[in-house]
N, C-alpha and C positions, 0 to 999 in steps of 0.2 A: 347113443349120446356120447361115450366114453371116445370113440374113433371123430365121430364130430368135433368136436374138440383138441382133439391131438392134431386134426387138418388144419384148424382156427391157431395153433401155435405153432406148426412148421411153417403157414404160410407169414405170420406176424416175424418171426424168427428173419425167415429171407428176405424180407421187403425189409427191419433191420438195418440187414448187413447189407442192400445194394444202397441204401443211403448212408452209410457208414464211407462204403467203399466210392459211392458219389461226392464225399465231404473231403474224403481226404483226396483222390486226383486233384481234387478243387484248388486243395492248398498247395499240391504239388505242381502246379499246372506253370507258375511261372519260373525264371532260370533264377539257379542259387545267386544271391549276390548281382541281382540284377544282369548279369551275364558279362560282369569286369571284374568277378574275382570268385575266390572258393574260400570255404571252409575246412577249416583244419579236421579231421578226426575227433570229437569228443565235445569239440567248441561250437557254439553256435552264434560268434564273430566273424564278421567278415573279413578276410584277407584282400586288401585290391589292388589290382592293378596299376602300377607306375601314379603311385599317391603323389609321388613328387615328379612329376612331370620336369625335362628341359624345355630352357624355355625355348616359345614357340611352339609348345606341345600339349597334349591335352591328357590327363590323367584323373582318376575319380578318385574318392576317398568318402568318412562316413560310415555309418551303419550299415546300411546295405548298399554300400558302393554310389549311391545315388548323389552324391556331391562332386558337378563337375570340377576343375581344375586346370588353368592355364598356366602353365612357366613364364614368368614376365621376372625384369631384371628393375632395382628400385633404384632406376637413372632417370627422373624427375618427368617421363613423358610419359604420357597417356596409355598406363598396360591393356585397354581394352583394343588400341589400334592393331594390334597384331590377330587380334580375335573377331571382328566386326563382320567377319563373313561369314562366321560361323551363327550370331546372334547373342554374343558375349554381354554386349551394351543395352541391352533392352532383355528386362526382366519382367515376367509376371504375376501377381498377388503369392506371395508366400516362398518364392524363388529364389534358390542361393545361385550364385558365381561364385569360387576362389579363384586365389591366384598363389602359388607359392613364388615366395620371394628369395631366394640365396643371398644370403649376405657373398659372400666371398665371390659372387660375382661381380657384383660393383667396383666400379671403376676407382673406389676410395681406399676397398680390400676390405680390412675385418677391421682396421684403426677407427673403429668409429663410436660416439657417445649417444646422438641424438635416430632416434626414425620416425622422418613425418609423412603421414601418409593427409592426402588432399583426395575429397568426396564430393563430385560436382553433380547436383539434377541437371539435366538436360530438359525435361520434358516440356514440351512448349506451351502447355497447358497448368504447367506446377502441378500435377496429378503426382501419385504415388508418394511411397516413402521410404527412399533407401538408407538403409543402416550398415552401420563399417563393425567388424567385427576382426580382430586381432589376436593369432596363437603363434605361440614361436611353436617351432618343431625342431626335433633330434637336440643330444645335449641333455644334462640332468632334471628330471622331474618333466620328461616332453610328454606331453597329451597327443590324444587322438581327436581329428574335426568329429562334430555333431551339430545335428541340426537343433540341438539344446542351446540357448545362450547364454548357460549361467557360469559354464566354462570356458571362457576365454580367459586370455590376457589383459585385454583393451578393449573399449569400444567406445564409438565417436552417435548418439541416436538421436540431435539435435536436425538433423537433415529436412526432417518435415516442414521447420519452419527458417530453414535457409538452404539458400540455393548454392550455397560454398561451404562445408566445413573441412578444418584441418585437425588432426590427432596428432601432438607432439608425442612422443616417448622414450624418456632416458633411461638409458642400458642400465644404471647404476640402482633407477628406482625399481627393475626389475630383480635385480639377483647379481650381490656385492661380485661373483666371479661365473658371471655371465659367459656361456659359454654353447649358444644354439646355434644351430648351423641355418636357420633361415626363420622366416614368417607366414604364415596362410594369414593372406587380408583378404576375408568373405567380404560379399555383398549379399543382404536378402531385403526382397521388397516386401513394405510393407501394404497395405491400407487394398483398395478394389480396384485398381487401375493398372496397366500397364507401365513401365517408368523407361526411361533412357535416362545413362550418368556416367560420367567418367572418375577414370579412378590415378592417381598418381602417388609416389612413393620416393625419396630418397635416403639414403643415410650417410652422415656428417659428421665430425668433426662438433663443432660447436652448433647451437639451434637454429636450424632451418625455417622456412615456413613457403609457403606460395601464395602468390597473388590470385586472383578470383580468376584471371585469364591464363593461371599457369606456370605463369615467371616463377623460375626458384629465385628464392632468398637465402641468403648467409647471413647473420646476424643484422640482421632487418632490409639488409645491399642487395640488388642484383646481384646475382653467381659470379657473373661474367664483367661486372662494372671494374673503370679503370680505377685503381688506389685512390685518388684524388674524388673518387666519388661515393667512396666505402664508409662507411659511418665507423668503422673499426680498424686499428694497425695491426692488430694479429688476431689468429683466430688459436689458442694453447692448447695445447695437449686433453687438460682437464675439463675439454670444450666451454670454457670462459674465453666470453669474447670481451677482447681488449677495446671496449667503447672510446671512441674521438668524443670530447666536447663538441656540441651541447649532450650528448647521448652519453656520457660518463655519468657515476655517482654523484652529482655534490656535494654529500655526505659521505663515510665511511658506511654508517648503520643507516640503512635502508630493508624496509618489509619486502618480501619476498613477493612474486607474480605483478610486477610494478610494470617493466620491459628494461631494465637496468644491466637485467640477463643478458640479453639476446638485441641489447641496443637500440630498442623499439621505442623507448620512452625517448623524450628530450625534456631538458632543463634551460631556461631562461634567464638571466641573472638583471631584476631591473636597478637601474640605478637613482640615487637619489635626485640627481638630475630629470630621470623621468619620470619620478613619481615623488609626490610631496604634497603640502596642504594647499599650496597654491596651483597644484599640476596632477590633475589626473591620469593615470598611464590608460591607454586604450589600443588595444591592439586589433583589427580588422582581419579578414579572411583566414583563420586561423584552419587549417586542414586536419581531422584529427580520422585515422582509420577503423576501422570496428575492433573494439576492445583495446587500444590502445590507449595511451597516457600523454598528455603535456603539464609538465610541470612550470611554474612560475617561482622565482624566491625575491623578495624583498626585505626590506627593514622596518623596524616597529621603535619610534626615536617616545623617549619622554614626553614632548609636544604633541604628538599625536594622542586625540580620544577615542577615535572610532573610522573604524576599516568597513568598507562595502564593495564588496567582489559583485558582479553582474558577466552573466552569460548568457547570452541572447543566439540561440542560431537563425545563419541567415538562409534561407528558402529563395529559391526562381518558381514563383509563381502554387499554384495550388495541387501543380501535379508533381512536385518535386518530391520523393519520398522519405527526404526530412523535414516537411512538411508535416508529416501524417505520424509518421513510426519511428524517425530519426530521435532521439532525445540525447543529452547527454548528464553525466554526472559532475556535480560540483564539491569542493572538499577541500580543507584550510586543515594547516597544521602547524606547529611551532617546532623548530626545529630541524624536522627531518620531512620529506616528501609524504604527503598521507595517503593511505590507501581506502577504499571504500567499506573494509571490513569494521566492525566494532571494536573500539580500541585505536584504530590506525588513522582516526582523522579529532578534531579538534570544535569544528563547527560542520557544520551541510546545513543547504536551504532547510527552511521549516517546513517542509511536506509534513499535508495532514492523511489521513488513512484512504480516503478515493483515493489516490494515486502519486505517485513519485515522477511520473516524467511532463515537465514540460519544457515550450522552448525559450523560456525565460526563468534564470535561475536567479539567486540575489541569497548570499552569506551577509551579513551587521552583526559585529561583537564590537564592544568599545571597554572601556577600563572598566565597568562594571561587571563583566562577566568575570566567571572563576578562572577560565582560563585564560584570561590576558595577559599576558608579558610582550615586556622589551626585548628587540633581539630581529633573528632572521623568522620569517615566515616562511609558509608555501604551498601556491596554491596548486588543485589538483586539478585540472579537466577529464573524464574520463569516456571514452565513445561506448555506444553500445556493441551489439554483438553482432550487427546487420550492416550497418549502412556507413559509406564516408561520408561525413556531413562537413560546413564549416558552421564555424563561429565568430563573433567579436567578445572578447575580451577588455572591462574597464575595471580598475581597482583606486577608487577611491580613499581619501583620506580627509578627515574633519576632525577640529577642536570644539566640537559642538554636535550633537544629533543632527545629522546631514546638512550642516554649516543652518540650521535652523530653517531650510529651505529659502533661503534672500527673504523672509516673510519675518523677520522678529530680531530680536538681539540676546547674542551668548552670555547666560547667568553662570560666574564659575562660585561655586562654594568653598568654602574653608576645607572643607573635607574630600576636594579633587571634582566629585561630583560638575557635571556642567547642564545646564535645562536651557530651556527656550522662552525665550519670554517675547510671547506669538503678537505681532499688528493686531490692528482690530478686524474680525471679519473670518481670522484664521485662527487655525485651533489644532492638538495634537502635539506627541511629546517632541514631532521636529516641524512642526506648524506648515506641517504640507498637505490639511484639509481644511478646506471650505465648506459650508454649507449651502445649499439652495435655499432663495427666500421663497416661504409659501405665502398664497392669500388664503382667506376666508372662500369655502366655494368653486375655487378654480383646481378643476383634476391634473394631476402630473402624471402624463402618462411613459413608460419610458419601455424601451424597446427590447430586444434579450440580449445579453450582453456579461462578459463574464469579470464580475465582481468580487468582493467581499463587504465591500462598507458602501453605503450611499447616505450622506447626510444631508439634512435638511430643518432649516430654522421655521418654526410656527411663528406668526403674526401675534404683536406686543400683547402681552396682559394689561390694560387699561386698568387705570383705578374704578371707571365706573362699572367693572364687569365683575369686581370685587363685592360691592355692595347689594347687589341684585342675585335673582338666579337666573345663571348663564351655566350655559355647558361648553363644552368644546368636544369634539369627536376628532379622531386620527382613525381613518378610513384606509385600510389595504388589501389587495389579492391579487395573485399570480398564476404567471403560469411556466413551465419550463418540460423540458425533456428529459433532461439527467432528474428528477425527482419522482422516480416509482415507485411503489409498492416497497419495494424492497428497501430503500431509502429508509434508515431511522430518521438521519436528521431532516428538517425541514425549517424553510424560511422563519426568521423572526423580526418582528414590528416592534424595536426600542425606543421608549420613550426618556429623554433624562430634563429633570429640571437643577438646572451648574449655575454654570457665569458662561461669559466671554472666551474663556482657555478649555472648555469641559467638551468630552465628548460622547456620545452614548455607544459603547459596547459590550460584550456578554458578560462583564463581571460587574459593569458601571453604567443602572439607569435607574430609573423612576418606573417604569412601568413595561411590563412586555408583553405578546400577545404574541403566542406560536402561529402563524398559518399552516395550519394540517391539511387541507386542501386546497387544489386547484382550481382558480376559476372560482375562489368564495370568497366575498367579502367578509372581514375580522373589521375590528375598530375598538381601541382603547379609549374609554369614556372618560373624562374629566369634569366629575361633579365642582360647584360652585367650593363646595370647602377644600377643595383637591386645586383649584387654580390658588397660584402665588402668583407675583410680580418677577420677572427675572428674565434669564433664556431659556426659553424652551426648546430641547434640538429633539429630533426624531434620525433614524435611521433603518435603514431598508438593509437586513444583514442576509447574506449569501451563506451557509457554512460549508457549499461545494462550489465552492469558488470557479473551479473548472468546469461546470456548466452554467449555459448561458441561461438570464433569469433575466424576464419581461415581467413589469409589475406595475399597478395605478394606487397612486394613492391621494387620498383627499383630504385636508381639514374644514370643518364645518363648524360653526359658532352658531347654539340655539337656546333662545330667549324664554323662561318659563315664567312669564306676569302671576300676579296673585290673582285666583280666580279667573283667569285669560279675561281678565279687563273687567270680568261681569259684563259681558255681553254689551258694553259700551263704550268701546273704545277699542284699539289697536295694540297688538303687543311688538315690539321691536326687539331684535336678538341679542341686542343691551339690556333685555328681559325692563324695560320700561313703557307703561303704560299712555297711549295718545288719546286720552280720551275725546268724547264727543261733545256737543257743545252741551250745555245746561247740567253735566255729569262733572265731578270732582275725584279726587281721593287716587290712595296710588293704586288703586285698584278697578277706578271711573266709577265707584258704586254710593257716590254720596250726594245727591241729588242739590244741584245750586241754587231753588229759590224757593222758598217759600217753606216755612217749617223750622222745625229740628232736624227732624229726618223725613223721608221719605216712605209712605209705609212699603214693606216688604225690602227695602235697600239692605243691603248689609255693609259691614264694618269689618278690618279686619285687626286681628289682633295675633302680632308675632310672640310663637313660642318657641324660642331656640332649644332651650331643653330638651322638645319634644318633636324638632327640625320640621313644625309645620306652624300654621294659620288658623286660627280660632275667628270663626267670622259671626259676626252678633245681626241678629234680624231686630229691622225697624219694627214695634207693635205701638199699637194706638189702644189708649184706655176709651172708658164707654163717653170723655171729654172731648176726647179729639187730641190729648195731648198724646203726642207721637215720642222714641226713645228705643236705643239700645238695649235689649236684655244682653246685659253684663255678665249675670252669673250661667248662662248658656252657651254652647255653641249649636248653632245650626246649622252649621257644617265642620269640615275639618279638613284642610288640603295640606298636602305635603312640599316642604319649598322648593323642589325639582322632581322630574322623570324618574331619579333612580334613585327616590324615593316612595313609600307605598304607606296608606296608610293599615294599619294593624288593625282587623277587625275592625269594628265598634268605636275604636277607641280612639280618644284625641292624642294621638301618639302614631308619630312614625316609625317605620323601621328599612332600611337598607340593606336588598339581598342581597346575598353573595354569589349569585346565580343567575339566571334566567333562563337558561337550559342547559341540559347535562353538557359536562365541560371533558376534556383531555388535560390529565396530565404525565408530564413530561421529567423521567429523574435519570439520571446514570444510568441504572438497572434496566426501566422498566419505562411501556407507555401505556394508559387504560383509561378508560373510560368512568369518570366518577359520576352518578345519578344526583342533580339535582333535587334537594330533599325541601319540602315546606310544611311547615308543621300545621295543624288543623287552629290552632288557635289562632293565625298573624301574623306571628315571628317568623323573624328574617329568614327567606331561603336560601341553603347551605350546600357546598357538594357534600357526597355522605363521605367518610370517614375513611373507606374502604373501599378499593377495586370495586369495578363489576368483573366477577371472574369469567364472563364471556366473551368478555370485550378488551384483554388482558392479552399486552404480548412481551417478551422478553428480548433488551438490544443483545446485538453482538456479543460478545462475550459473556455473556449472561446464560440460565439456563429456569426455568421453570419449576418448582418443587413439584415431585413425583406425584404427592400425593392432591395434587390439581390448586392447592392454595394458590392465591394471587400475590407471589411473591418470586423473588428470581434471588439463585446464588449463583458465584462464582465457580465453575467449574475446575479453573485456574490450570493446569498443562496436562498433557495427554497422558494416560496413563499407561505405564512403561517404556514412554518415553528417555531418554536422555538430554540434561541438560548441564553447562558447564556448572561446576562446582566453585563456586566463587569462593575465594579465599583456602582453598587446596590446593596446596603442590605436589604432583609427583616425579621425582627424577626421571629425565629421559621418557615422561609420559605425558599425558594429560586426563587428568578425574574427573569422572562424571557424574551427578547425581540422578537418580531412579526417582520415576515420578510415581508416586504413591496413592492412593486413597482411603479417604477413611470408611466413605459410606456416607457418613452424616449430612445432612444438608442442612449449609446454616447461611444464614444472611452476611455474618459478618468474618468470615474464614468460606478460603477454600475448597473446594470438595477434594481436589487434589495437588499434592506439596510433594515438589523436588529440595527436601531438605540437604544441606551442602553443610551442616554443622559440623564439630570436631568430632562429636559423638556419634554419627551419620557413616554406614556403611558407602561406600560410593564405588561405579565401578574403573576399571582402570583400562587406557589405551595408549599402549605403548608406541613409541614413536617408530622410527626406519632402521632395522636392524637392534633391536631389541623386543626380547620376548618377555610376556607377563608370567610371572613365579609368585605361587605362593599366596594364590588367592581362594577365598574360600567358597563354597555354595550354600546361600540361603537356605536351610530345609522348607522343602514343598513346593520351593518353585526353579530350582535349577537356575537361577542370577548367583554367576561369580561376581564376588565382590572382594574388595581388597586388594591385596599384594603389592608388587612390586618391579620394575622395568628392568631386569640386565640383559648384557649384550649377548648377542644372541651366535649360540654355538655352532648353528651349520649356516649354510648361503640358501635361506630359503626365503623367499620373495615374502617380503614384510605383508601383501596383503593377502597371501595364503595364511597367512599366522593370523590376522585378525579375522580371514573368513571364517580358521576353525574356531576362535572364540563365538564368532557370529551364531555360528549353528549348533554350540552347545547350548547358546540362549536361545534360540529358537524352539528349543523342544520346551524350555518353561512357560511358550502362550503369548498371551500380550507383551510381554518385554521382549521377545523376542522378537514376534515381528516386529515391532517397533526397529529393531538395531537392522533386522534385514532390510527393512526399507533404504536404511543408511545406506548399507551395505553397496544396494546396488544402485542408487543416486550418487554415490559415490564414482560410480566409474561413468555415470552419466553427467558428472560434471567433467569428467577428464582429469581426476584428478587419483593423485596413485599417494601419496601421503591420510591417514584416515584424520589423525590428529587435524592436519590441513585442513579436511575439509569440514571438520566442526568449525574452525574456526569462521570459513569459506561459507559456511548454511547459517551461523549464528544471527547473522544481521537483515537473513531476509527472510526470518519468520520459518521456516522450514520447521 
């Protein structure tokens, strides 16, 4: 047994060691460094092969040498044409290309401020998704390539959804004494497809850019354009380019990323000759290019009440793709040119939360608003990021709510104020609606179509329909596309009873009725004591105006007789009785000859108190003399439908119900149980949610503990948000979103407090470093300190990335800021201050 065993461990021992000695050939089996460089003695980095390749020439770089590399020169033409036989231009899922750039080989030399690099897809399919990646090399603080991306300089990764982008980048934003001897501009693909893209490069003097087909630009000119056709007379040292009118300032103080820079923008100067109360300015075919600006400036005289800007783009047909995707922005400012950031404009259209672009825009401010003043204006147009689109451009001016539409005459008040005092027929605060006449009966059916408002006058209230019991019904359902599931809001059915001048919408009507579904008739009931005499207007209200909304709606007028005639006679929807021949009474139940009464007839007898009919039966004594029992009812009717009688009892009641309802608040939609009590009385919704039928809107969030109730969650937590009312020199403060835990209806769950007493955190501007700031205990958030100027030339956003990822090891505040962090450089932008101010406005 003892030798058995010893066989059983030599042979285990060997079989061991030949997969031991199997595992490592294994690892050793392919060449060091991919077989384009070696390792040093002690190091397990790779050394490789001609990293910086001439150009024309192919060298690797990388971890394991596995990063090819072309030499190409940034002289504004295509660096992959030197390489295309090699398969340079066509990449596969997860694929790099470089290219090392030499500055000093360029034909400009080393005098240069700006390098723009242009990233074109080629693929003819729009498959893949190439991304640009930017490292200077050689020179203080130079890195080494990796197929990491969180070490670059620059990067442009917008590409997926445009078939052209360009990466500016100024030497200055990089490091005050910039001093690299070139650039690696990677390519790697992304997504499951193969890609083809070209790559282009120059560096300048003042800000370059390229056209989608190529063309360099020099402050917004052709390279090559003769003087006379340059938008600019000099290009300065400090690469400010000296813009020609229109493309000049008009102001001194202008916001920054406008095109003011780089000559891109233009300014318009209208005059009062073109524009005035009697003269509309309107301007046709206006060209605007993706992301670029046209400004307008005008004057704002005493006389004038009210300004309306309109920007309509014009489209060829439905396959034009500013048709579909093109949009532009609109934006009024006093003073000085406005920008689309927060703070940097004065009005923009009213977008509500579905969406911000369409191709009709429309600004109206008049003396009433806060921000109106006399003086110079100026309007903004702004393109998107994709497409050249045009436009037409009109700017209106009125002494009157849009000169009262020709429908009415200007009311001026003592106190400036001006109203409309509308014709008959029109209505509205510049009496630019009408309403549709209804009948009684006749459906209006109307098609899908994109709205807000449709109004519509109901057929007169008659005095005899006062005296009787009549009903009226306002009958509605729809249908549309843009209204799913997901959709809080949904269609509403306003009813207003006004005058002449009133009109019904979400703050001002009589009566409303949500349609919650599709395809189902609603209708707002008007009981006899519920009709007045006057105008009755209804309206068909959109609240996503931008889809289109197909809806039928009907008024109906119905008659409820006393006793439906007593079986003798006719009821008419005047709720008046047509009795039969030989039958009387407003009810046909009092027999015309012969007697008192009739035996069996009844009588009826009005009890308003008790909103019903007490009807008294004919009885005959053992004479034959016939008569009303007075002190009985032998029946008891209610004076309309949507009325019921109460048990037993000679008493009505009116529910409030008829089956379980929706209701609709800020917070919250659910489902309330129509409740009726065992005695009679009125049916009621119940009091409280059904908490299975309970959902919480948008911004809203549900109590943990499953109540039928919703708080505010209110901003993300470790988040950053501007700090209203803090300054810091040379920085910008930011307040830490908090939470408490609590969940309350009426606060909160989480507060970015920005008070005096409010720790907050700080973000230094360009060339200033934060001093002096302290760390929260337990969570690793510096907070405080202070901006000075900063003592070496280290690249301003190496200094906030190391603040970044000190906060990063505290948890949720941290990533919060990394997110920043690297949205940041996917905006392209190199200032971090900037780019809060840059995310402030669109929700980020």
């Amino acid at each position: 047994m003892q030798n058995s065993s010893k066989h059983v461990a030599v042979k285990s021992l060997i079989c061991y060691s030949l997969v031991f000695c199997i595992v490592c050939a294994g690892q050793n089996s392919g060449p060091i460094c991919n077989g384009r460089g070696y390792k040093k003695e002690g190091s397990s980095k790779c050394t490789c092969e001609n990293p910086l390749p001439q150009i024309g020439t192919f060298g690797y770089s990388g971890p394991d040498c596995n990063m090819r590399i072309f030499g190409a020169a940034a002289d504004g033409n295509d660096m992959t044409q030197g390489c295309k036989s090699s398969g340079c231009d066509t990449l596969h899922p997860d694929e790099w290309m470089c290219y090392s750039v030499p500055f000093a080989s360029n034909s400009h030399g080393t005098a240069w401020n700006y390098l723009t690099v242009q990233l074109n897809r080629l693929s003819e399919d729009e498959a893949g998704d190439p991304d640009l990646y930017g490292m200077f090399y050689g020179g203080t603080d130079a890195k080494e390539l990796d197929t990491a991306t969180f070490g670059y300089d620059f990067r442009e990764t917008s590409s997926s959804s445009h078939e052209s982008v360009v990466k500016k980048v100024k030497k200055s934003d990089i490091s005050a004494t910039f001093d690299h001897q070139g650039v690696y501009l990677c390519v790697k693909a992304y997504g499951e497809a193969n890609l083809t893209y070209s790559l282009r490069a120059t560096v300048s003097q003042c800000s370059a850019d390229f056209t989608r087909a190529g063309e360099q630009l020099l402050c917004s000119s052709p390279l090559h354009a003769p003087a006379s056709e340059q938008r600019y007379s000099q290009c300065l040292s400090d690469g400010t380019c000296a813009c020609k009118p229109p493309y000049n300032k008009p102001v001194e103080d202008v916001y920054p990323l406008l095109g003011f820079e780089d000559c891109s923008a233009k300014t318009e100067d209208i005059t009062a000759a073109q524009l005035s109360l009697k003269k509309p300015y309107i301007k046709e075919h206006e060209e605007l290019t993706p992301k670029a600006w046209s400004f307008y400036g005008f004057e704002v005289t005493p006389d004038d009440y009210q300004v309306v800007i309109d920007v309509s783009t014009e489209v060829n047909g439905e396959d034009d793709a500013c048709a579909g995707d093109g949009y532009f922005g609109l934006f009024a400012k006093f003073g000085k040119p406005p920008g689309w950031r927060y703070g940097e404009w004065d009005f923009r259209p009213d977008w509500d939360y579905f969406g911000a672009e369409d191709n009709e825009l429309e600004i109206r401010f008049d003396a009433t608003k806060e921000a109106w003043q006399t003086g110079r204006w100026f309007v903004g147009v702004n393109g998107d990021d994709a497409h050249t689109c045009n436009y037409t451009l009109s700017i209106s001016k009125y002494n009157c709510p849009m000169n009262c539409s020709n429908r009415g005459n200007c009311i001026s008040a003592a106190n400036g104020t001006r109203t409309c005092d509308c014709f008959k027929g029109f209505f509205g605060e510049d009496c630019s609606n009408e309403a549709e006449h209804l009948q009684y009966g006749v459906p209006v059916t109307k098609a899908a179509a994109s709205f807000e408002y449709d109004f519509f006058q109901l057929p007169e209230i008659s005095p005899a329909m006062l005296t009787h019991s009549v009903e009226v019904r306002v009958r509605a359902s729809f249908s549309s596309d843009g209204y799913g599931e997901w959709a809080a809001a949904r269609p509403e059915l306003l009813l207003l009873k006004g005058d002449l001048h009133s009109e019904p919408h979400t703050a001002n009507y009589t009566f409303k009725q949500v349609l919650q579904q599709q395809n189902t008739t609603y209708e707002i009931d008007l009981c006899p004591s519920q009709l007045k005499q006057g105008v009755w207007r209804a309206a068909m209200y959109n609240p996503m105006r931008m889809y289109k909304l197909a809806y039928n709606l009907t008024t109906v007028k119905e008659g409820r007789c006393l006793n439906n005639c007593t079986g003798h006679g006719t009821c008419s929807d005047d709720a008046v009785c047509h009795c039969l021949d030989n039958w009387t009474g407003g009810d046909c139940s009092v027999y015309a000859r012969g007697g008192s009464c009739s035996p069996g007839s009844r009588k009826p007898t009005l009890m308003p108190e008790a909103h019903g009919t007490c009807w008294h039966e004919c009885r005959c004594d053992a004479s034959g003399n016939c008569a009303y029992s007075e002190n009985e009812c032998a029946d008891f009717t209610c004076e309309s439908a949507l009325w019921r009688r109460k048990g037993t009892t000679n008493a009505c009641v009116q529910d409030k119900c008829k089956q379980d309802v929706w209701e609709e608040t800020d917070s919250h939609s659910c489902l309330k149980r129509c409740e009726c009590p065992a005695d009679g009385s009125a049916c009621a919704p119940a009091k409280t949610c059904d908490a299975a039928h309970f959902a919480c809107k948008a911004g809203w969030r549900r109590f943990s503990d499953g109540q039928a109730k919703c708080f505010q969650p209110g901003c993300q937590a470790g988040s950053l948000q501007e700090a209203v009312g803090r300054s810091v020199a040379n920085g910008q403060a930011y307040a830490l979103c908090t939470c408490t835990g609590e969940e309350r209806e009426d606060k909160p769950l989480c507060t970015a407090e920005s008070t005096a007493e409010a720790a907050v955190v700080v973000a230094c501007s360009e060339g200033y470093v934060l001093q002096g700031a302290s760390t929260v205990p337990g969570s690793g958030v510096r907070v405080g300190g202070s901006c000075a100027k900063a003592g070496r030339t280290r690249h301003v956003a190496a200094t906030v990335f190391l603040h970044i990822f000190e906060i990063l090891l505290s948890g949720t505040a941290g990533a919060a800021l990394l997110w920043l962090y690297e949205n940041r450089f996917r905006r392209s932008t190199v200032n971090a201050a900037l780019y809060h101010e840059l995310s402030m406005d669109t929700g980020f």
